[in-house]
VOPADO-856772 format. One record per residue: residue in one letter; x, y, z of N, C-alpha, C, O in turn. Coordinates in pm, whole numbers, plus 50000, padded with zeros to 5 digits. Layout:
{lumke a; {X; Y; Z}; {X; Y; Z}; {X; Y; Z}; {X; Y; Z}}
...
END
This chain:
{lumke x; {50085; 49881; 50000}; {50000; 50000; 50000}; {50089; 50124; 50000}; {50174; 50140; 50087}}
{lumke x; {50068; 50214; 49901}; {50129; 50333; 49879}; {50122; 50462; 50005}; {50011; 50463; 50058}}
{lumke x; {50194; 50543; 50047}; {50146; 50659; 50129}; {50041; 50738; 50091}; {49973; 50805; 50169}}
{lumke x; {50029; 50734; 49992}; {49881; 50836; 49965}; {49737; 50749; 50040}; {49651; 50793; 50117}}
{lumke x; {49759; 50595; 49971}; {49674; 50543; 50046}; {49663; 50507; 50205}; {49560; 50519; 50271}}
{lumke x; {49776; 50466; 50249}; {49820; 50484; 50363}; {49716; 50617; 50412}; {49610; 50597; 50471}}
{lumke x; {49751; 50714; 50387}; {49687; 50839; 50426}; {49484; 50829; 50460}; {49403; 50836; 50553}}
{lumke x; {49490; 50809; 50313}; {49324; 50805; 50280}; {49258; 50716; 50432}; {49182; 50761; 50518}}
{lumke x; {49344; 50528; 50419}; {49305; 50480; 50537}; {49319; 50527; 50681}; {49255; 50490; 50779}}
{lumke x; {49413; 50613; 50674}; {49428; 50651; 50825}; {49276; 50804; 50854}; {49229; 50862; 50952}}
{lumke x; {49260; 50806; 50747}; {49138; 50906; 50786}; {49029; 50822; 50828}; {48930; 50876; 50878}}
{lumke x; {49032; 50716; 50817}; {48895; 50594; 50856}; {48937; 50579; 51022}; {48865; 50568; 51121}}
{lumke x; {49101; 50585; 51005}; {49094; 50522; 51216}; {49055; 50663; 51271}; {48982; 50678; 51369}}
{lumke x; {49123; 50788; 51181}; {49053; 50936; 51285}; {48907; 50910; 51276}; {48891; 50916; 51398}}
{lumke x; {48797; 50888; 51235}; {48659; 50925; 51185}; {48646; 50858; 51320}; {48581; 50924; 51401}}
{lumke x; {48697; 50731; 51367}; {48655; 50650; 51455}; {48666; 50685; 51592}; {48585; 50674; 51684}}
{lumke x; {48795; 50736; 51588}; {48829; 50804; 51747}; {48747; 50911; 51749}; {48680; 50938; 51849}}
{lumke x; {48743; 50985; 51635}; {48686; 51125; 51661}; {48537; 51109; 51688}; {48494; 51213; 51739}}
{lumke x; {48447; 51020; 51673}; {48280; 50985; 51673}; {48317; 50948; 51853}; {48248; 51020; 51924}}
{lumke x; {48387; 50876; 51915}; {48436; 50826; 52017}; {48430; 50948; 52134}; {48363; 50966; 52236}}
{lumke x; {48500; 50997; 52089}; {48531; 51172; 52180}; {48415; 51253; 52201}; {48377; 51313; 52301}}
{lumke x; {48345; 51237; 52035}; {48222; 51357; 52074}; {48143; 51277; 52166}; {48106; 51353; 52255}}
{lumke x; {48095; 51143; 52189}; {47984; 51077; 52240}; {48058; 51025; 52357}; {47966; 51024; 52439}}
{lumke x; {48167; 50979; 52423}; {48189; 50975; 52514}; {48222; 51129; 52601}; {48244; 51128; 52722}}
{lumke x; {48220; 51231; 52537}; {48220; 51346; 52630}; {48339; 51358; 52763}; {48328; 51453; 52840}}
{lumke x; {48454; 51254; 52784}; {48566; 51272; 52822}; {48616; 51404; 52846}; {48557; 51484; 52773}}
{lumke x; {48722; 51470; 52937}; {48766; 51606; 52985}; {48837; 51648; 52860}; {48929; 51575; 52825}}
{lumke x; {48805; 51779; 52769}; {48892; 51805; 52647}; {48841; 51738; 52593}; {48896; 51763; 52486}}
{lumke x; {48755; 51643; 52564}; {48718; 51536; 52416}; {48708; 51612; 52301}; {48770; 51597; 52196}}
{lumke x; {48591; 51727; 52339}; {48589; 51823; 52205}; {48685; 51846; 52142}; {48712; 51811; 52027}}
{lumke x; {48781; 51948; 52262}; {48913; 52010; 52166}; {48991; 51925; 52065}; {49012; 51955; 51948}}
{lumke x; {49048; 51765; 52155}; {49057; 51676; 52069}; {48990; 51602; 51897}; {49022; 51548; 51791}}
{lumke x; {48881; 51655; 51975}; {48772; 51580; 51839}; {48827; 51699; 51781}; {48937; 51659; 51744}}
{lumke x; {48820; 51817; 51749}; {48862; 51933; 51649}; {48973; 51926; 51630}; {49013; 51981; 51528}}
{lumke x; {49091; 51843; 51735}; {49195; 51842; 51645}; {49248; 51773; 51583}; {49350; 51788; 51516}}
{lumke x; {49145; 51633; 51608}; {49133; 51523; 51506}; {49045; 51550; 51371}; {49036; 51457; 51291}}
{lumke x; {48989; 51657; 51347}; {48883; 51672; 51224}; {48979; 51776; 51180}; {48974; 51790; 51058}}
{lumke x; {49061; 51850; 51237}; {49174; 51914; 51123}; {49270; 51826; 51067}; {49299; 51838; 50949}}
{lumke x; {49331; 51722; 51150}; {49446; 51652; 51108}; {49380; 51528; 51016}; {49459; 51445; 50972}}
{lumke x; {49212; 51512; 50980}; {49211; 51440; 50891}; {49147; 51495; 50753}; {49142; 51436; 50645}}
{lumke x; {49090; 51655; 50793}; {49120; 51709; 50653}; {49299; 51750; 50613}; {49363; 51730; 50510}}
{lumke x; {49315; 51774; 50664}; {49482; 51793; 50599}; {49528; 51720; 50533}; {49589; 51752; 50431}}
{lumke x; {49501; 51530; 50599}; {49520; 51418; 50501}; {49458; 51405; 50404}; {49520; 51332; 50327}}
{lumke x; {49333; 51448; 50349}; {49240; 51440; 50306}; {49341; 51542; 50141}; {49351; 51516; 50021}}
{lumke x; {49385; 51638; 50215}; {49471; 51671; 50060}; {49569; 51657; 50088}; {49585; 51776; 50115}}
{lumke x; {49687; 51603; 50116}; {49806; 51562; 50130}; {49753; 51436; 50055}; {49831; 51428; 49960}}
{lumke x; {49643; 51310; 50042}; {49641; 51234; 50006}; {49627; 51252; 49831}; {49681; 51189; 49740}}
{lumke x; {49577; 51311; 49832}; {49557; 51334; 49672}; {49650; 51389; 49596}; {49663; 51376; 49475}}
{lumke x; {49751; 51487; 49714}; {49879; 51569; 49621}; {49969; 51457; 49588}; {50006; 51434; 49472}}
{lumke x; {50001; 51396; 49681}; {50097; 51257; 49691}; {50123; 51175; 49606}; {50231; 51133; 49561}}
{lumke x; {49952; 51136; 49569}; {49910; 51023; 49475}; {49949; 51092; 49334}; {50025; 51047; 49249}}
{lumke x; {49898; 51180; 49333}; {49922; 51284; 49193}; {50082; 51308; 49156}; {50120; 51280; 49043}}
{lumke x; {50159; 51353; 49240}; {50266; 51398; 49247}; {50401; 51243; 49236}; {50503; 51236; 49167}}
{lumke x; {50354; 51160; 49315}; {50442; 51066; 49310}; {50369; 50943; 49153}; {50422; 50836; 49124}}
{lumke x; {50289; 50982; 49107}; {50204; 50928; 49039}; {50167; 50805; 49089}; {50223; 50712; 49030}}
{lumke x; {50093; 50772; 49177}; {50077; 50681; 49271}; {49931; 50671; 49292}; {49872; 50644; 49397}}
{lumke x; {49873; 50700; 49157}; {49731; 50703; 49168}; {49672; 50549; 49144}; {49717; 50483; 49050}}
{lumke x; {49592; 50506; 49213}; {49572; 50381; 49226}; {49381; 50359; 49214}; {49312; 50457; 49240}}
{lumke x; {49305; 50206; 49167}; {49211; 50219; 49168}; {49116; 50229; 49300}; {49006; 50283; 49306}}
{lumke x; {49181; 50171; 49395}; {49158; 50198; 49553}; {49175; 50346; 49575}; {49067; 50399; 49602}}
{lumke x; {49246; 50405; 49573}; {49261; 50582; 49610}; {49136; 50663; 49550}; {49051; 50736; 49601}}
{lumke x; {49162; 50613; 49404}; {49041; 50663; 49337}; {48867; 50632; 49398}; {48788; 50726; 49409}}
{lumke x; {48839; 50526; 49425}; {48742; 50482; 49486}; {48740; 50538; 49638}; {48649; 50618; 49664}}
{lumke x; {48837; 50502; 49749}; {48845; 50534; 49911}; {48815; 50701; 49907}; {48714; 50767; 49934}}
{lumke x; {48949; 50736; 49859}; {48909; 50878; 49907}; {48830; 50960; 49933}; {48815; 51022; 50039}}
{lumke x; {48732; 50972; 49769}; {48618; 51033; 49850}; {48501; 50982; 49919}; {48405; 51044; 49965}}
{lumke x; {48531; 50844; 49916}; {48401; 50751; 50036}; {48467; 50793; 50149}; {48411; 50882; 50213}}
{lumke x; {48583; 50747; 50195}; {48626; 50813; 50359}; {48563; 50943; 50329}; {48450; 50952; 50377}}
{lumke x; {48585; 50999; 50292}; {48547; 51169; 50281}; {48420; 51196; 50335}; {48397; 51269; 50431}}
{lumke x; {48308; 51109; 50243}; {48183; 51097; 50303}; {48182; 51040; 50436}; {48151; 51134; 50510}}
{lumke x; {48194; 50966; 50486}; {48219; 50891; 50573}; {48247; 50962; 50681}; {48186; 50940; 50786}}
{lumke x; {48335; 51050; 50671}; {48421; 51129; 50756}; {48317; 51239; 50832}; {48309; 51239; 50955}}
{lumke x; {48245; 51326; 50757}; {48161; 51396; 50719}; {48014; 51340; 50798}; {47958; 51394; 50894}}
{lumke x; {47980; 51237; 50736}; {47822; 51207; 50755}; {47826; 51148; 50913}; {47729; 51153; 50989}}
{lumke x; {47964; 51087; 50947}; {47992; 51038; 51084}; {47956; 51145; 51193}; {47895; 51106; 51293}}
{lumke x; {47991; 51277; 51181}; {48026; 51402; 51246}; {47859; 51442; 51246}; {47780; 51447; 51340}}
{lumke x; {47846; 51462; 51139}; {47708; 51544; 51165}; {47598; 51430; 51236}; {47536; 51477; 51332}}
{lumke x; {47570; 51304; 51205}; {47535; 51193; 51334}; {47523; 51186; 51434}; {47423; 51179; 51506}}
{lumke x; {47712; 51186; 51464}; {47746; 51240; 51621}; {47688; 51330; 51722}; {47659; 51319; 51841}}
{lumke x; {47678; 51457; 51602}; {47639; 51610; 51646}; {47473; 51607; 51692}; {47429; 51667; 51790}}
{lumke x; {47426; 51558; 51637}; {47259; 51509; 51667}; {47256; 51475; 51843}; {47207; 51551; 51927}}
{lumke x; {47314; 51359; 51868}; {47316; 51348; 52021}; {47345; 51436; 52138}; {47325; 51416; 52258}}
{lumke x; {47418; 51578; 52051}; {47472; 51674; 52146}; {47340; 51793; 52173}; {47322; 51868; 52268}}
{lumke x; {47287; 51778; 52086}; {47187; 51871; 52097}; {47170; 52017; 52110}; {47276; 52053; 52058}}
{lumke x; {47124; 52099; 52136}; {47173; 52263; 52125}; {47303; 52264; 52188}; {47326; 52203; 52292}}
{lumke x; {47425; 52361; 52098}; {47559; 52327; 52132}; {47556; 52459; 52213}; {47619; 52448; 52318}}
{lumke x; {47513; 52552; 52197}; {47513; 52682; 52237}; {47378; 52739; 52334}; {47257; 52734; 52317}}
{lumke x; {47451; 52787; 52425}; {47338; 52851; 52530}; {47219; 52947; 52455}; {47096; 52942; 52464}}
{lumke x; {47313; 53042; 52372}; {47244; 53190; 52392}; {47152; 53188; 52211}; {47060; 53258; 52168}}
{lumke x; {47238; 53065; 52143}; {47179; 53061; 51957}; {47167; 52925; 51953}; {47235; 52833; 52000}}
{lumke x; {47047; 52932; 51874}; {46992; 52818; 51813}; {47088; 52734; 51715}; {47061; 52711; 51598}}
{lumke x; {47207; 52691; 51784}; {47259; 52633; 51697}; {47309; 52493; 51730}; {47377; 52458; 51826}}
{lumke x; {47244; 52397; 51597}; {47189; 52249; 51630}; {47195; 52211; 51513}; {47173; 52281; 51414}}
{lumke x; {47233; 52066; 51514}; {47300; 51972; 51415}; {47101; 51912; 51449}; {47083; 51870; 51563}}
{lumke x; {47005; 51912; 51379}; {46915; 51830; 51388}; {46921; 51689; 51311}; {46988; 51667; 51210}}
{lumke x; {46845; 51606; 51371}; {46845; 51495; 51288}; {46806; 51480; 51124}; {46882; 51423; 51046}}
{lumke x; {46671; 51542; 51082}; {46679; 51579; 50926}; {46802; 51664; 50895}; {46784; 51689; 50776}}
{lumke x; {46879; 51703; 50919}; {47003; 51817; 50861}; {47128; 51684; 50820}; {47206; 51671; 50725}}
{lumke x; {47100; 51601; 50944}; {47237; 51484; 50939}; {47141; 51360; 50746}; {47181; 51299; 50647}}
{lumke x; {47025; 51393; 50806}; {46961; 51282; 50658}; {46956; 51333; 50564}; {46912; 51256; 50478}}
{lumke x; {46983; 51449; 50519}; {47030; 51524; 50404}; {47126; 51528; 50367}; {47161; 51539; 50250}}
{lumke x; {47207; 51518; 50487}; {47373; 51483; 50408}; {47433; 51336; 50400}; {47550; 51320; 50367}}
{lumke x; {47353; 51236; 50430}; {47378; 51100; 50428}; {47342; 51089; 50300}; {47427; 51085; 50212}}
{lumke x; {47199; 51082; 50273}; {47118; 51023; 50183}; {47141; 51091; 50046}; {47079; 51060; 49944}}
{lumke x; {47238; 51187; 50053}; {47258; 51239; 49965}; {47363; 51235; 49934}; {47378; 51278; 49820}}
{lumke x; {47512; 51181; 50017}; {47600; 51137; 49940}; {47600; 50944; 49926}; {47687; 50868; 49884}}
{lumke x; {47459; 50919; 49983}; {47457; 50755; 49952}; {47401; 50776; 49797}; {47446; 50703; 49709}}
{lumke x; {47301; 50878; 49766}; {47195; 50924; 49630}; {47361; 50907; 49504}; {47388; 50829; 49413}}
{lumke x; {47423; 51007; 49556}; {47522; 51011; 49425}; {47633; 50895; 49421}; {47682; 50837; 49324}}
{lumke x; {47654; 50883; 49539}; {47756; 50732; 49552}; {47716; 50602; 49445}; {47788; 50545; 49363}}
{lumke x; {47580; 50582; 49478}; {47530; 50526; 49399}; {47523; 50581; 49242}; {47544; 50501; 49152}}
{lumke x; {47496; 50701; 49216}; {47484; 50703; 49099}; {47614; 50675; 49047}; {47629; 50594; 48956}}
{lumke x; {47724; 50748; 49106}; {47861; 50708; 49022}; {47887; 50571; 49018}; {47978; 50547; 48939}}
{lumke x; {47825; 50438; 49092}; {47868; 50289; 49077}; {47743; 50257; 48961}; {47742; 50147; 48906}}
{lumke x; {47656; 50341; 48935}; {47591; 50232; 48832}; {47677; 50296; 48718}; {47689; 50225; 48618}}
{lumke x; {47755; 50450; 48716}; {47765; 50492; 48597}; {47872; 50405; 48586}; {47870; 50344; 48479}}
{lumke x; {48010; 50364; 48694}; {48079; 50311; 48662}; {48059; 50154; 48579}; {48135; 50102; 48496}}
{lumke x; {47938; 50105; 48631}; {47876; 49975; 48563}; {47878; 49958; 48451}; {47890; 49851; 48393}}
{lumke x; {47863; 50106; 48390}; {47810; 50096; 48245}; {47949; 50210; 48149}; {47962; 50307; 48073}}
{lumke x; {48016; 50118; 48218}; {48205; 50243; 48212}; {48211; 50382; 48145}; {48273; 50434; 48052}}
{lumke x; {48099; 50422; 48252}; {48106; 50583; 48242}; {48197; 50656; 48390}; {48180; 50629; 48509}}
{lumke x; {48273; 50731; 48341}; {48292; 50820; 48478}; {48204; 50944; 48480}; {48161; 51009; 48385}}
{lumke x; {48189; 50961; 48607}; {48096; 51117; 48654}; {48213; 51185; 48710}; {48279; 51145; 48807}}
{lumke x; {48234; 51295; 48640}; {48354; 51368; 48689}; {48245; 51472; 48779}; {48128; 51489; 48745}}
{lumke x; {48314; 51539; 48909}; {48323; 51577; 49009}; {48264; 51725; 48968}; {48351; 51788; 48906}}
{lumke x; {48147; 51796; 48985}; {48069; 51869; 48967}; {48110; 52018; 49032}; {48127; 52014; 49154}}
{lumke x; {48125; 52132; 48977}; {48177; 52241; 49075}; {48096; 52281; 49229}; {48140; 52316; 49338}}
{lumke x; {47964; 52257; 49178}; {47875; 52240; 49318}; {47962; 52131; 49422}; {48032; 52169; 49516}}
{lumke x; {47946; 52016; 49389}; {47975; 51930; 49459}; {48134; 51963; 49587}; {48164; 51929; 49701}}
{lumke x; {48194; 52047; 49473}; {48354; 52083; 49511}; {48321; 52207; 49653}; {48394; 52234; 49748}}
{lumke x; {48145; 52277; 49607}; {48165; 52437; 49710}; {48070; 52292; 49844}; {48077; 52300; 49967}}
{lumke x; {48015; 52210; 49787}; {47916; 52172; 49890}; {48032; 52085; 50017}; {48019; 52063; 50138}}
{lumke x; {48139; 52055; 49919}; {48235; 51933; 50076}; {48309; 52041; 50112}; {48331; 52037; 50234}}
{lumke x; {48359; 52141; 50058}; {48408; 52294; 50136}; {48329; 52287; 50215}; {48358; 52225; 50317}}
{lumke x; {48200; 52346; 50202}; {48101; 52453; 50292}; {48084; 52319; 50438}; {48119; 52352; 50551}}
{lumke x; {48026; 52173; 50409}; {48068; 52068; 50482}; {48143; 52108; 50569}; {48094; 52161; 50669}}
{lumke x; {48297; 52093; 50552}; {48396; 52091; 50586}; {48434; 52189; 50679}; {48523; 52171; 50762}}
{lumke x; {48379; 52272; 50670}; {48406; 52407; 50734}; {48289; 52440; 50871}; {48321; 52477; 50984}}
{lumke x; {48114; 52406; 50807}; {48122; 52388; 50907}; {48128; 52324; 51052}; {48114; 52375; 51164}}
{lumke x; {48167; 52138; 50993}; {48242; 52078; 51086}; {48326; 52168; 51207}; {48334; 52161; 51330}}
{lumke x; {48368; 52231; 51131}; {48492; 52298; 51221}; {48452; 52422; 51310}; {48486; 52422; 51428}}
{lumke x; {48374; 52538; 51253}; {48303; 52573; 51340}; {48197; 52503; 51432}; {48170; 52554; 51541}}
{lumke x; {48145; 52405; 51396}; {48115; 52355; 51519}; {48179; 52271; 51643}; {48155; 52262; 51764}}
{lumke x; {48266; 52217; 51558}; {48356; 52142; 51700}; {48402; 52250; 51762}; {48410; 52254; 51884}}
{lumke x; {48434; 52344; 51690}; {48499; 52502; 51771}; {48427; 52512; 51876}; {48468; 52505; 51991}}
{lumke x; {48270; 52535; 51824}; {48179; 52569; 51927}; {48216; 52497; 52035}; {48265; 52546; 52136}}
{lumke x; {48182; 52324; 52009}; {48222; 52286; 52122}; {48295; 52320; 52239}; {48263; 52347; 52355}}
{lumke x; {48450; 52307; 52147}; {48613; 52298; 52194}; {48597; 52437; 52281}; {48647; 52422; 52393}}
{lumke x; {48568; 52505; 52270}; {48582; 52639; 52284}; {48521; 52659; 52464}; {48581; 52728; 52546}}
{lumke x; {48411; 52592; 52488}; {48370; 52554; 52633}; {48481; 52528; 52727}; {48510; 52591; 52829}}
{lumke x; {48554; 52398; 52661}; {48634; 52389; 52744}; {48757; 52416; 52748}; {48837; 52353; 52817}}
{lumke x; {48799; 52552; 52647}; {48906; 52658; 52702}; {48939; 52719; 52779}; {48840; 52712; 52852}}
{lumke x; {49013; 52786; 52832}; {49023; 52927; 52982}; {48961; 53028; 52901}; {48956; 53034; 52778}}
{lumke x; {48902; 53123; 53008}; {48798; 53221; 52957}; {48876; 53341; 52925}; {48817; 53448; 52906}}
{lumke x; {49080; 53325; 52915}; {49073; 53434; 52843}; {49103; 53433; 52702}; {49138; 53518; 52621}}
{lumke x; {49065; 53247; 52695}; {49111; 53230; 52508}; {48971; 53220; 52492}; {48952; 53264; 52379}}
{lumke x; {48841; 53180; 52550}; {48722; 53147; 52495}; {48684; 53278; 52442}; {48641; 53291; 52328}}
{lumke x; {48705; 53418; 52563}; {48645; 53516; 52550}; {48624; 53593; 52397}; {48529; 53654; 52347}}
{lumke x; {48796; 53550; 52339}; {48780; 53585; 52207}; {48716; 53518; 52083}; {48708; 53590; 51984}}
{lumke x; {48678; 53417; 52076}; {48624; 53280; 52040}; {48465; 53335; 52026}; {48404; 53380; 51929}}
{lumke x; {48426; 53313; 52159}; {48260; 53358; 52197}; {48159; 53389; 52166}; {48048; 53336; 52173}}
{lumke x; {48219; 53536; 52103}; {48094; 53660; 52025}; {48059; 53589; 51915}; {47940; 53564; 51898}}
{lumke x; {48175; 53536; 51806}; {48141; 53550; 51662}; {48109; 53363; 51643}; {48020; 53324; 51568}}
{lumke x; {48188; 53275; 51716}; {48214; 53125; 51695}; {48049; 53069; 51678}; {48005; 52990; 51594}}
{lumke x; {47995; 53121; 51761}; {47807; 53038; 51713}; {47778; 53118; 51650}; {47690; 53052; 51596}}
{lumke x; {47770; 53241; 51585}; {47692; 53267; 51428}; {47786; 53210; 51377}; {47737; 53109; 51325}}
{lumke x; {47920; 53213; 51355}; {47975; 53149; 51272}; {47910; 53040; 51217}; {47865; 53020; 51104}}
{lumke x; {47915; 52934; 51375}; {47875; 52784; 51304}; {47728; 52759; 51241}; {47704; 52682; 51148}}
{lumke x; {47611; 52860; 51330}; {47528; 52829; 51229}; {47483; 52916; 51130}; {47360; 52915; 51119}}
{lumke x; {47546; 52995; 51050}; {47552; 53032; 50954}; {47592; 52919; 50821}; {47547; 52891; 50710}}
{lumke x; {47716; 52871; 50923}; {47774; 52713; 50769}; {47727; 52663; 50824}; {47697; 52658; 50705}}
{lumke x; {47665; 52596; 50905}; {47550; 52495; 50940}; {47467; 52456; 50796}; {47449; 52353; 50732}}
{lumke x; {47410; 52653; 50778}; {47231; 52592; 50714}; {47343; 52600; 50558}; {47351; 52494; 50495}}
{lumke x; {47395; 52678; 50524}; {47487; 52697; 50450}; {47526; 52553; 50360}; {47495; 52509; 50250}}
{lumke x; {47600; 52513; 50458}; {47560; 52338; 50423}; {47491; 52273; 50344}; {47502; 52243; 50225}}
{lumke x; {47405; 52250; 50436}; {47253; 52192; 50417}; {47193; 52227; 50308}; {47112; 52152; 50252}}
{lumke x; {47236; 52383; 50249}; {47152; 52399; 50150}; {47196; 52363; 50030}; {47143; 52321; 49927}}
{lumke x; {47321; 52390; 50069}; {47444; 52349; 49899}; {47418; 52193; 49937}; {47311; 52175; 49879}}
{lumke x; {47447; 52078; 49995}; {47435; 52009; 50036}; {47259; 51904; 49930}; {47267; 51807; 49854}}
{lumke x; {47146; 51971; 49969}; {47049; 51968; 49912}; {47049; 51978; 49754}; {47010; 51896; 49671}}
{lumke x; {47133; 52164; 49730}; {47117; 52185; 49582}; {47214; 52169; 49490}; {47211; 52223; 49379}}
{lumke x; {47344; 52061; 49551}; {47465; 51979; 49461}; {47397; 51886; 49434}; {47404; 51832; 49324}}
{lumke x; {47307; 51842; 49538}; {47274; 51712; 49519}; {47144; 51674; 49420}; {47117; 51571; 49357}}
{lumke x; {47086; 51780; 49432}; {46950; 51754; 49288}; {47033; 51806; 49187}; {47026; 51720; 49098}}
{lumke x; {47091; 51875; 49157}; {47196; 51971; 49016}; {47248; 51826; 48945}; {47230; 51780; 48832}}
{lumke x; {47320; 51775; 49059}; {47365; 51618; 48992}; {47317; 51515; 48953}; {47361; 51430; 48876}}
{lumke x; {47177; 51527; 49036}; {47114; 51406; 49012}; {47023; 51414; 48846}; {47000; 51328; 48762}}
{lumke x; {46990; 51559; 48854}; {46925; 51591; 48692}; {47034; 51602; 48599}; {47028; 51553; 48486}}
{lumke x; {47119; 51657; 48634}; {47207; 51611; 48484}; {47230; 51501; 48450}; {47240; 51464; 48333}}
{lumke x; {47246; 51412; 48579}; {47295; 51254; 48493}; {47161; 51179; 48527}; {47157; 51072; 48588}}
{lumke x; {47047; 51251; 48479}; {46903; 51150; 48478}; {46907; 51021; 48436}; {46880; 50917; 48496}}
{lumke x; {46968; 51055; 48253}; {46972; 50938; 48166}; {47001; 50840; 48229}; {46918; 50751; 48247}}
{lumke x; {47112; 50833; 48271}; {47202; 50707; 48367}; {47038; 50605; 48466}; {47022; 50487; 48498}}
{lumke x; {46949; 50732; 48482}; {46883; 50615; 48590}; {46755; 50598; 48535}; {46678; 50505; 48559}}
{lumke x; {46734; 50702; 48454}; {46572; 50746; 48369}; {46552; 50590; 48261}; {46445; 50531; 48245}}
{lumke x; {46672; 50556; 48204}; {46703; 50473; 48093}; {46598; 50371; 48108}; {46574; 50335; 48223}}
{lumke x; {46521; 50311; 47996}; {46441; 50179; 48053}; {46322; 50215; 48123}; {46216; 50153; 48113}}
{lumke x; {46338; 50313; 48193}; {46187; 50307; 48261}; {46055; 50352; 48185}; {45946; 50345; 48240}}
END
């Protein structure tokens, strides 16, 4: 197994510890969990420069990467459901429909790219799709912030505080919505693929 892949898999053992931390609620778990959801986006492109760069692109890399990715992702917002309002003073909450919009919707296209692959088509990677695992991605991070941020000293939280919950739910719905409208954009362009026959 190559280091790029190497990489990709080691984002599967963070996803695991990091689901671990938020739900066991341990002293610091948060901060940890946030600094396990940075150190496995970082891999997340270190894995792809690697593969590219050392030309070490493989049919496993091609396939893992962006399933961990999902994976990584749909694990977190799951998690976040059990925590429930993260913030005292703002409505800001990972609800359970918010986490089934982003499952069912990267299971919706997952699938579509294995039947296209069936029929040896590739679905190349949609510019929506590229702002929707950003916007994802990000606000993962403002929200573990939210979390992490509790259990800082109050003269690092203080600065944190004001802006860290609009932050997060601002990319919260942000999300959710690109999230929603990558995911129909894709699904109507490549109709044919599923329309066919019926």
């Amino acid at each position: 197994m190559n280091l790029a892949n190497k990489l990709t898999v080691s984002r599967l053992g963070l996803t695991v510890l990091l689901v671990l931390l938020l739900v066991l609620r341990l002293p610091y778990a948060d901060t940890a969990a946030l600094a396990l959801f940075i150190a496995a986006a970082v891999t997340d492109f270190f894995d792809g420069r690697v593969a590219r760069d050392r030309g070490q692109i493989t049919p496993f890399g091609v396939l893992m990467d962006p399933l961990v990715d999902k994976v990584l992702v749909c694990a977190v917002f799951i998690a976040l459901i059990e925590r429930g309002r993260l913030d005292a003073h703002w409505p800001v909450q990972v609800h359970a429909w918010m986490a089934i919009v982003v499952v069912v919707r990267e299971l919706a296209i997952t699938g579509l790219r294995l039947l296209a692959a069936s029929r040896q088509l590739v679905l190349a990677a949609e510019r929506y799709g590229k702002h929707k695992t950003t916007s994802q991605m990000i606000a993962v991070v403002a929200l573990l912030t939210l979390l992490a941020v509790q259990e800082w000293p109050e003269s690092l939280s203080a600065w944190f505080l004001p802006w860290v919950p609009v932050a997060a739910l601002v990319m919260l719905w942000l999300a959710v919505v690109l999230t929603l409208w990558s995911g129909a954009i894709y699904l109507w362009r490549n109709r044919s693929l599923y329309l066919e026959g019926v």
